[in-house]
RODO-2510 file (C-alpha; in nm, 4 decimals, decimal comma):
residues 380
     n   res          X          Y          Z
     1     x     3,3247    34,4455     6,2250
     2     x     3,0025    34,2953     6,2374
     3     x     3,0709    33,9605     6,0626
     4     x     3,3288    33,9398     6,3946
     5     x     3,0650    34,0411     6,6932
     6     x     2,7315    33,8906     6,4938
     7     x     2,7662    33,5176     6,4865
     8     x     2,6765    33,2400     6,2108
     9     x     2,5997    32,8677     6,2570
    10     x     2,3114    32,6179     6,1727
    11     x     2,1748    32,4514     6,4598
    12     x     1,9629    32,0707     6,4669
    13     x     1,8765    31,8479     6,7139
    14     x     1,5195    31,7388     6,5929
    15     x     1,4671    31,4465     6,8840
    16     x     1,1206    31,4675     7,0869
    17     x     1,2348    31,4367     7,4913
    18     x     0,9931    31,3403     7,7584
    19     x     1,1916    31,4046     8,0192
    20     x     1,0701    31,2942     8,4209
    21     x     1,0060    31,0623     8,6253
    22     x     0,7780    30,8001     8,5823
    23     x     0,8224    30,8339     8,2018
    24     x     0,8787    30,4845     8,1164
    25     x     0,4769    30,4882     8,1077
    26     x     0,4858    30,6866     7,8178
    27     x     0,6524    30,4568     7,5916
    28     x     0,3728    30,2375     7,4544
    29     x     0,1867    30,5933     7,3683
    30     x     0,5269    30,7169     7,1792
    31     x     0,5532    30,3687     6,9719
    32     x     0,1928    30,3775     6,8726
    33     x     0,1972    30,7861     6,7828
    34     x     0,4975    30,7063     6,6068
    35     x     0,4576    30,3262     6,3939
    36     x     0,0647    30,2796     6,4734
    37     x    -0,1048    30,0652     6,7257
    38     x    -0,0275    29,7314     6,5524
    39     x     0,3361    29,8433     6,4229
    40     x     0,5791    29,5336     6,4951
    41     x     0,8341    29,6718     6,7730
    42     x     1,2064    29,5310     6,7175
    43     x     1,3327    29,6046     7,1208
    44     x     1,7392    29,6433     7,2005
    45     x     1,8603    29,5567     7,5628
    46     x     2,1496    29,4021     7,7409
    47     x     2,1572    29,0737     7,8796
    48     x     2,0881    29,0916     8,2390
    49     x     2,0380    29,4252     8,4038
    50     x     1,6858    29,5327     8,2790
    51     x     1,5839    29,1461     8,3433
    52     x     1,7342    29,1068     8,6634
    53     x     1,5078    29,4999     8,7573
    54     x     1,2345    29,3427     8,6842
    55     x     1,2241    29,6488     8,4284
    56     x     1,2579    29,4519     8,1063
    57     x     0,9111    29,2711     8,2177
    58     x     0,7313    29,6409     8,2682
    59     x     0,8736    29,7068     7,8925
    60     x     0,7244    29,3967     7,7140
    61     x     0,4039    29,4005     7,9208
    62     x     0,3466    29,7807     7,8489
    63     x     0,4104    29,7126     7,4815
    64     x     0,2344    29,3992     7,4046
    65     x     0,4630    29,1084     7,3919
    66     x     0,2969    28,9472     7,1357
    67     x     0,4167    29,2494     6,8889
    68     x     0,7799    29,2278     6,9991
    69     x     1,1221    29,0669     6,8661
    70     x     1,4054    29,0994     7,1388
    71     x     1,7111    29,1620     7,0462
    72     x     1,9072    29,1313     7,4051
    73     x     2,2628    29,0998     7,2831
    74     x     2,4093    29,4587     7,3668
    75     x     2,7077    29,4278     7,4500
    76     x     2,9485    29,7380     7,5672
    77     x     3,1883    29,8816     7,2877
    78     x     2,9331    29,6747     7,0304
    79     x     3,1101    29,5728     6,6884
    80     x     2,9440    29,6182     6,3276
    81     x     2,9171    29,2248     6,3164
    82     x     2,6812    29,2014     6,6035
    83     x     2,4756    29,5300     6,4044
    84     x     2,4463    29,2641     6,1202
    85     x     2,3225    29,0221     6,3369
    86     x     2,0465    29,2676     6,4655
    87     x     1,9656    29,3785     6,1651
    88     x     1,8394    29,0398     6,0138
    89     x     1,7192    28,9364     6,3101
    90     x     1,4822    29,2747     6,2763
    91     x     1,4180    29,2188     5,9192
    92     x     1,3281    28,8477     5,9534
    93     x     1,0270    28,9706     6,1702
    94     x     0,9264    29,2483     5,9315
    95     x     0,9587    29,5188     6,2388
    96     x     0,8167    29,8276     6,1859
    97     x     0,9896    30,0785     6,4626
    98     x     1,3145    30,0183     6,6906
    99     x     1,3263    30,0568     7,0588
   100     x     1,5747    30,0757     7,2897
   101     x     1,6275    30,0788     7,6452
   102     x     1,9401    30,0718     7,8204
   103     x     2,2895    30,2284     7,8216
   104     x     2,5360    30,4192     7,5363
   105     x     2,5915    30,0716     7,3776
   106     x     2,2429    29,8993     7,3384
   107     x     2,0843    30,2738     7,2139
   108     x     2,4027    30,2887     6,9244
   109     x     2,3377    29,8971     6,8195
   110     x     1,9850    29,9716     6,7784
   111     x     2,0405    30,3481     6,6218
   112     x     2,2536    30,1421     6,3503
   113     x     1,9904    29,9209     6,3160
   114     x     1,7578    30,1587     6,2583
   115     x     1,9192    30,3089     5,9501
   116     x     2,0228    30,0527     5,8330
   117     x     1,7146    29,8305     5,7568
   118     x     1,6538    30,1579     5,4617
   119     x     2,0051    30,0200     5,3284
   120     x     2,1807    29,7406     5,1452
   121     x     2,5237    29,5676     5,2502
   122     x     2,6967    29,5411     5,6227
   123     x     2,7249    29,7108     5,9253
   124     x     3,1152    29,7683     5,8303
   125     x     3,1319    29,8796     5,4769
   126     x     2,8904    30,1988     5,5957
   127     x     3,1162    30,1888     5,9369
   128     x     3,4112    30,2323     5,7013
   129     x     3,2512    30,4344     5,4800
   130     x     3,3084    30,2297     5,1942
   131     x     2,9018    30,2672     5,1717
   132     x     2,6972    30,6065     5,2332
   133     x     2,4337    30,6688     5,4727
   134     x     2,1356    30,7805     5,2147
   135     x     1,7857    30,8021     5,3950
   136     x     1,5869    30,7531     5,7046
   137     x     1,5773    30,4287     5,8130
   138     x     1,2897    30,2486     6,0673
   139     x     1,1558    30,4894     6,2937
   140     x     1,3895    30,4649     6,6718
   141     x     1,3013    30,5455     7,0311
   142     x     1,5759    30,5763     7,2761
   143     x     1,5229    30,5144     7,6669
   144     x     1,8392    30,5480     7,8666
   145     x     1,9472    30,3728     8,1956
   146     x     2,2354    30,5639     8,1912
   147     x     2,3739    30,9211     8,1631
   148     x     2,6423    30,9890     7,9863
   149     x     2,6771    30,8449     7,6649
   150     x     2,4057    31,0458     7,5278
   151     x     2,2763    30,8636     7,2918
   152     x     1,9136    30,9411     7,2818
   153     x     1,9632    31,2899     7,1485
   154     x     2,2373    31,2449     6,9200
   155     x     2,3175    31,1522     6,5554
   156     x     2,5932    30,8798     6,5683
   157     x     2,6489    30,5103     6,6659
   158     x     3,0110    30,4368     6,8077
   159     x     3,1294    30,1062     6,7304
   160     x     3,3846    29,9110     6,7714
   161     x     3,6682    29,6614     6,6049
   162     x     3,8447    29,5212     6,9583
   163     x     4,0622    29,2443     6,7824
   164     x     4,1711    29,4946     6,5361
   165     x     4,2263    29,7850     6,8153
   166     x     3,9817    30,0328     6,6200
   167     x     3,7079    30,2576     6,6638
   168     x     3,4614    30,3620     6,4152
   169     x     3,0989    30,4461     6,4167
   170     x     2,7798    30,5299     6,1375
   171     x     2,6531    30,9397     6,1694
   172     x     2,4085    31,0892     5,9530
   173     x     2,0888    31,3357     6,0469
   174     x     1,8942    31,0650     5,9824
   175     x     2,0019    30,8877     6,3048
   176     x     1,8526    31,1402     6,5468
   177     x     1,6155    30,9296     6,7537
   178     x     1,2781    30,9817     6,6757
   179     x     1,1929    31,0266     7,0773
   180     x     1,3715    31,0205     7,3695
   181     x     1,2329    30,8953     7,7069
   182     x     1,4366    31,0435     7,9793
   183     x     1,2849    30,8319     8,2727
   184     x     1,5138    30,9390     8,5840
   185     x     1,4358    30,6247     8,7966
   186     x     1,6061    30,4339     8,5557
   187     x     1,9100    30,5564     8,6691
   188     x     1,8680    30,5169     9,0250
   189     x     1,9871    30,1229     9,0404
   190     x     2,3145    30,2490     8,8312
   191     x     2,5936    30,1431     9,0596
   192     x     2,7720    30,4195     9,1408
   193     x     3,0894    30,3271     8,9334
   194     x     2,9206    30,3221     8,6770
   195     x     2,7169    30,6393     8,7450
   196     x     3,0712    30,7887     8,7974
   197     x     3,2237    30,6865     8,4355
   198     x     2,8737    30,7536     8,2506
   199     x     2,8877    31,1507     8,3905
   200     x     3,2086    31,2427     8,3213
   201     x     3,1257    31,1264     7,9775
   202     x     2,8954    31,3940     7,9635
   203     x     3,1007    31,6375     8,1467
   204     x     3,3771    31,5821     7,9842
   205     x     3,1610    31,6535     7,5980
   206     x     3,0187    31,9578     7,7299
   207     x     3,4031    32,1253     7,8112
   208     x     3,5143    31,9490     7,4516
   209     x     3,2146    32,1279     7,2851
   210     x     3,2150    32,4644     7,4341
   211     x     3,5919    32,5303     7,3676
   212     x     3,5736    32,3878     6,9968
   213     x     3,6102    32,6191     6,6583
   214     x     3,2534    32,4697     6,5946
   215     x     3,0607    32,6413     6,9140
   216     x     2,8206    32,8806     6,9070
   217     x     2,5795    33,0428     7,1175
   218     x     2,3027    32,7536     7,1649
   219     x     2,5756    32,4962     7,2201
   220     x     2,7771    32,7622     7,4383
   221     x     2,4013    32,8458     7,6747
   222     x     2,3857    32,4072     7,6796
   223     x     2,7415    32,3310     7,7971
   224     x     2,7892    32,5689     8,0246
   225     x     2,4772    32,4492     8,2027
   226     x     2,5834    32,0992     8,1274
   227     x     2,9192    32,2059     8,3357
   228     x     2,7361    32,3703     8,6137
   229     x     2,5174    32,0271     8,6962
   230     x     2,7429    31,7738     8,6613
   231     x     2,9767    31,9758     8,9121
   232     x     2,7190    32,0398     9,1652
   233     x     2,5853    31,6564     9,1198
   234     x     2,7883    31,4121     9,0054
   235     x     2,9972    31,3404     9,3569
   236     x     2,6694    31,2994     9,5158
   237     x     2,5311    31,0782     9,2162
   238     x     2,8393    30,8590     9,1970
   239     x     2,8759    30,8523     9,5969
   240     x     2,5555    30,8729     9,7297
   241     x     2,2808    30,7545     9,4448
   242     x     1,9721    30,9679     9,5579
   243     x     1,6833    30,9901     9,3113
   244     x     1,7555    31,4056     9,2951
   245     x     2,1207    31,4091     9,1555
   246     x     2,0397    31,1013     8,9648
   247     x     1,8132    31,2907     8,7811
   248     x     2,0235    31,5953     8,7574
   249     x     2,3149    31,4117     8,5227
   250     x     2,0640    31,2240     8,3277
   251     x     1,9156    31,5839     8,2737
   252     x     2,2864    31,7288     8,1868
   253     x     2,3869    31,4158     7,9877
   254     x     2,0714    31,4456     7,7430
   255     x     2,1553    31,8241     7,7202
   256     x     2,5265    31,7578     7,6580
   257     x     2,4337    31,5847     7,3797
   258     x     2,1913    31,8251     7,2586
   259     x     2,4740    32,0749     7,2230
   260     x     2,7245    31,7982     7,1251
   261     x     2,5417    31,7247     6,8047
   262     x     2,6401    32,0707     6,7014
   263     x     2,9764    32,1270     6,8851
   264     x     3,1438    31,7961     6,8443
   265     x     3,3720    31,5901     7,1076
   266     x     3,7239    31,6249     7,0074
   267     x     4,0232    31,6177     7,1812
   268     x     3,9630    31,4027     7,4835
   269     x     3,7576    31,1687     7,3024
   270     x     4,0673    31,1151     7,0363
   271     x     4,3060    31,0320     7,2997
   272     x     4,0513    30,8284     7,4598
   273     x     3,9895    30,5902     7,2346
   274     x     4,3090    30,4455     7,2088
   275     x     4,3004    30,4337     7,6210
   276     x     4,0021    30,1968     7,5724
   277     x     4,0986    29,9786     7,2462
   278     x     4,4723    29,9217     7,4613
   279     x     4,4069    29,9532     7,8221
   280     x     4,0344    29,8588     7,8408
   281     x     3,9636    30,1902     8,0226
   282     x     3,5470    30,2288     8,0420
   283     x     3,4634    30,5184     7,8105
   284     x     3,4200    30,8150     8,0519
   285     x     3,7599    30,7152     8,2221
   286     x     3,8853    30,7528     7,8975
   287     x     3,7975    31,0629     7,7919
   288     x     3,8105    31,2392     8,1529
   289     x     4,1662    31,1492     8,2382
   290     x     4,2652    31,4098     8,0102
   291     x     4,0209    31,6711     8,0416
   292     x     4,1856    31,8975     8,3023
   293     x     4,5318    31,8711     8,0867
   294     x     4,3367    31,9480     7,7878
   295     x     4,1605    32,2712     7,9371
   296     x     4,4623    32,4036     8,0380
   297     x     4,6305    32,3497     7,6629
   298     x     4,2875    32,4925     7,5000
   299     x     4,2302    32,7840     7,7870
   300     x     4,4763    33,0138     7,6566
   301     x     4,3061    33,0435     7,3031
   302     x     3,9558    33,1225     7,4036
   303     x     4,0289    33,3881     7,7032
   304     x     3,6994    33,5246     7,6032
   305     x     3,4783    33,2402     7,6891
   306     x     3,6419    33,1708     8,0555
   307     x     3,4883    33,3777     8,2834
   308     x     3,1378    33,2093     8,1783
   309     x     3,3380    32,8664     8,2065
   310     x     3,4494    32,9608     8,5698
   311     x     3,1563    33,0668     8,7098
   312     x     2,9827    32,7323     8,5746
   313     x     3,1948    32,5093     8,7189
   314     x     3,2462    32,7362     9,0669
   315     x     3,5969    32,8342     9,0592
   316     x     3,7591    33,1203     8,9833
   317     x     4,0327    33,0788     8,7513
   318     x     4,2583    32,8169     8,5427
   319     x     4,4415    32,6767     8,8213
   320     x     4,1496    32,6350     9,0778
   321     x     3,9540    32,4855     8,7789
   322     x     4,2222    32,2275     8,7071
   323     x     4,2064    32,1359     9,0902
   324     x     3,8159    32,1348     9,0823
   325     x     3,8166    31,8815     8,7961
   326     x     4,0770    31,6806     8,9805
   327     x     3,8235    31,6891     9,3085
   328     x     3,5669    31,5546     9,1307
   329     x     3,7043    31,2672     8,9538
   330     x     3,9060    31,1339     9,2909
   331     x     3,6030    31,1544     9,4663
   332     x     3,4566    30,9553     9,2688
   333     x     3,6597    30,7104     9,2573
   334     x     3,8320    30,7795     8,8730
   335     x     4,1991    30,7649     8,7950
   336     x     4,3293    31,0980     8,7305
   337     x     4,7290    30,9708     8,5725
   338     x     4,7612    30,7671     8,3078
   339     x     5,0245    30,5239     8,4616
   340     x     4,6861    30,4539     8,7124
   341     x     4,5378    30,2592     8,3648
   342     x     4,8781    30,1137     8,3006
   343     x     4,9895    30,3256     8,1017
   344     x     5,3649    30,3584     8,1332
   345     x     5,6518    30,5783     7,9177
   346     x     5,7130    30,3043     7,7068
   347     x     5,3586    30,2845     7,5726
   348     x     5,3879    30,6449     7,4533
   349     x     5,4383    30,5401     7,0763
   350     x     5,1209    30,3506     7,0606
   351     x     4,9250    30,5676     7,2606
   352     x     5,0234    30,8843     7,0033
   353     x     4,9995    30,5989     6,7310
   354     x     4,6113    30,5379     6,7476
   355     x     4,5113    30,8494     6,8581
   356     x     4,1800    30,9687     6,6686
   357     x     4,4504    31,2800     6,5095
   358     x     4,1293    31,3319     6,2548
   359     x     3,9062    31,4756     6,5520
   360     x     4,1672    31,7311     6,6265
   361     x     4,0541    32,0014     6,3723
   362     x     3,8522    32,2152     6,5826
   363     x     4,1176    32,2567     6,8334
   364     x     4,1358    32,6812     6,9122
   365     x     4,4926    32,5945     6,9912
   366     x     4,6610    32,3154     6,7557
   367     x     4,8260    32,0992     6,9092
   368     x     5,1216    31,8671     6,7171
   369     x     5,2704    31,5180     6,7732
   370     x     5,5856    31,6189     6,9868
   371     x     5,3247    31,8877     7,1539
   372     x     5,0523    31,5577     7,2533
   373     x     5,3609    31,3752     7,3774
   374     x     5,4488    31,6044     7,6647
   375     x     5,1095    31,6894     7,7841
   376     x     5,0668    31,3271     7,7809
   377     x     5,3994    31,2307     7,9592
   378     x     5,3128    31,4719     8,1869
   379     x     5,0141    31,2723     8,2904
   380     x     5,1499    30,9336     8,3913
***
């Protein structure tokens, strides 16, 4: 009786988070706590946004430009090719830490860099696990722009193979950040599409997480709060932008992946990665356009853990959740049927083809291939 009522689970998540606004301050403080005052800083950004802010400036002047290499290739859905490139670029000037600002993408290229300067080989043969992920790399600090991917807090670096259609990514405990700087101003110029896709990354992890065989209480406590912000905040994020909900999902995507680094992504993400490789869905579209089917198919094998769930995400039962979920998507401005990425019946084989089927194991309800096809057809 007691091993069923007195739970059992190992929990880790050993990332520093300054967490507020006006944080960005604190980053040339972090660097020099962390690599010393004259450690060589190898910094990961996009192209264009932190430039065009005015923000990347703030970064290299806080820092020291003369002590940084810039790496400002990030790319979204980044392949293990462009990791290489990073990486020798990084080792060329003998960096001694790895900073990142900027969204999901640029914070996994740099994580994989980060390990990866402690290793031998390429990017892919680690990627495809051909090679094996031994010790702590350079020391990394993640800053987000964005919230959703969460990055910052987590262990693993999704990449990506687009001409071959496939998804992979490096994980390891030695690829938590070292710190995360949650600086909510960051994510105030988001536009709101993209503030839109980003949350209901999050969201969508937190649901994945709290109804997977892996949960347990910390994770459960996490997502559960993770659910109850991003559905009082994300409309007004995505529709109106304001500094306050801004700040709410970047709070609720850095604790989503707190409690995702324990309580995995699973089903959603699976199906969603095909939807991305094949339709060019953004990643939160992906993984949200089945999230209400998926709670539904899940809800019935964790009766339990609902009433928590419900009250969470302000609705009181199955069906009123399903519509709540719907709400919030349309509102802002996400497709909520498949055939609304192009999807059409006659996809259906490649679709159930390239689904991630090795994420499904911590399904409370199994679900098999002729099982997936319905719900899916069901969604179009």
């Amino acid at each position: 009786m007691a091993q069923q009522t007195i739970p059992s689970f190992r929990w880790s998540n050993p990332t520093k988070v300054r967490f507020g606004v006006g944080e960005l301050a604190s980053l040339r403080d972090e660097v020099d706590a962390v690599a010393g005052t004259s450690a060589r800083v190898f910094l990961v950004t996009g192209r264009h946004s932190l430039r065009s802010r005015g923000i990347l400036q703030r970064v290299l002047d806080a820092l020291g430009e003369s002590r940084v290499t810039l790496f400002d290739r990030a790319t979204p859905f980044p392949p293990p090719d462009l990791v290489d490139t990073a990486l020798d670029r990084c080792r060329a000037a003998s960096c001694d830490i790895v900073v990142a600002v900027g969204g999901g993408s640029a914070m996994d290229l740099a994580k994989a860099v980060a390990v990866l300067a402690a290793h031998e080989g390429r990017c892919a043969e680690y990627a495809e696990r051909r090679k094996t992920i031994e010790r702590a790399g350079l020391p990394f600090i993640a800053v987000p722009t964005t919230s959703g991917s969460s990055s910052e807090v987590t262990s693993g670096a999704a990449l990506w193979d687009m001409e071959a259609k496939r998804s992979m990514g490096l994980g390891s405990p030695f690829m938590f950040p070292t710190v995360a700087i949650v600086d909510p101003e960051l994510a105030t110029s988001m536009p709101k599409t993209l503030a839109a896709v980003t949350g209901m990354d999050a969201f969508t992890s937190a649901f994945e997480s709290y109804w997977s065989l892996d949960a347990e209480p910390i994770a459960d406590a996490i997502d559960l709060e993770v659910v109850r912000i991003f559905a009082t905040n994300l409309e007004r994020s995505s529709i109106q932008g304001d500094l306050e909900s801004r700040a709410s999902c970047a709070l609720g995507a850095t604790m989503s992946g707190i409690a995702y680094s324990n309580s995995h992504p699973n089903v959603c993400h699976a199906v969603g990665s095909p939807l991305t490789l094949f339709w060019g869905a953004s990643h939160g579209q992906a993984v949200g356009i089945t999230l209400s089917a998926f709670l539904r198919w899940n809800a019935t094998a964790i009766p339990h853990k609902l009433p928590a769930l419900w009250d969470a995400l302000g609705v009181e039962d199955l069906e009123e959740a399903v519509r709540r979920i719907t709400q919030i998507m349309e509102r802002c401005g996400l497709h909520t049927k498949l055939g609304g990425l192009g999807v059409s019946a006659a996809d259906m084989e490649t679709l159930l083809e390239h689904i991630r089927w090795d994420r499904l194991g911590v399904l409370p309800r199994p679900i098999d291939r002729d099982e997936m096809r319905g719900l899916l057809e069901a969604l179009l």
